[in-house]
C-alpha positions in Angstrom: -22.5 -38.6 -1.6 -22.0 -36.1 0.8 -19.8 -36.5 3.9 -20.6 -36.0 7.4 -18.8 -33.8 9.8 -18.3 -34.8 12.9 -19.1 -32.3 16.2 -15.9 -31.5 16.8 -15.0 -29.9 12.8 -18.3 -28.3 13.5 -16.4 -26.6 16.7 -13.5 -25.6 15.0 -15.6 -24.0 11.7 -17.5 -21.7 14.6 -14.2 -20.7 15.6 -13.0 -18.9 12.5 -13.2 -15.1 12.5 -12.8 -13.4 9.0 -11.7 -9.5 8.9 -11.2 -7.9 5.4 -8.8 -4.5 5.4 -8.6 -2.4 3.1 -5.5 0.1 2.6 -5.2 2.8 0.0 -1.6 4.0 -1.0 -1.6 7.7 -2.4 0.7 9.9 -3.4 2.6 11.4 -6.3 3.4 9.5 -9.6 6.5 7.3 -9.5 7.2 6.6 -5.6 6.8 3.4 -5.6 3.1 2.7 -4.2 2.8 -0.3 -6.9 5.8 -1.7 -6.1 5.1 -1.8 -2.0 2.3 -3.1 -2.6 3.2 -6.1 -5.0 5.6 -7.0 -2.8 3.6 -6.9 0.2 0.9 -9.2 -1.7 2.6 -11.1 -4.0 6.4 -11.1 -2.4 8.1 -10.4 -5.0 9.8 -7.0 -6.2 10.6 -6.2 -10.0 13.1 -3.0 -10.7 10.9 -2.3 -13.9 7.3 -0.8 -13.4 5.2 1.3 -16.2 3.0 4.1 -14.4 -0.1 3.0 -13.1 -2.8 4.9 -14.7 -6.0 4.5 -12.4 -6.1 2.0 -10.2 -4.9 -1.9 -9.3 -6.3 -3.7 -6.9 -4.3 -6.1 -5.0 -4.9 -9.2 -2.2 -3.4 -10.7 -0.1 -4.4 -13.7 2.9 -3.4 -14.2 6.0 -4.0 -16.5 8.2 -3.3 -16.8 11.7 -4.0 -18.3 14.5 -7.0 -17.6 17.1 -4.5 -16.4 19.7 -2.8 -14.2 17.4 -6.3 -12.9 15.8 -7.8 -9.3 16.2 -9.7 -9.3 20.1 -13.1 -8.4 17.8 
């Protein structure tokens, strides 16, 4: 059975903005780009890291609130 939404969830749904960034980290072996970057997504930090070889892909949501959203 499917439930109805009332007018007002309707209003708040068309109110939600999604942006997707992406960042690339370069730079030379061992200088920590892996470990910014798990902590930034994850928020956590570990002192032991193999080299990356290639690349990882990390993701991270926020969400904030209209007022504090991007003007676009």
């Amino acid at each position: 059975m499917a439930s109805k939404q009332s007018d007002s969830d309707n209003e708040h749904d068309e109110d939600i903005q999604s942006h997707q960034f992406k960042i690339i980290l370069l730079g030379d072996g061992a200088v920590g780009k892996t470990s910014i970057a798990t902590r930034f997504s994850e928020e956590k930090f570990s002192q032991n890291y193999k080299q990356t070889v290639g690349v990882d892909f990390f993701m991270k949501r926020i969400h904030l609130p209209r007022k504090y959203g991007l003007p676009f």
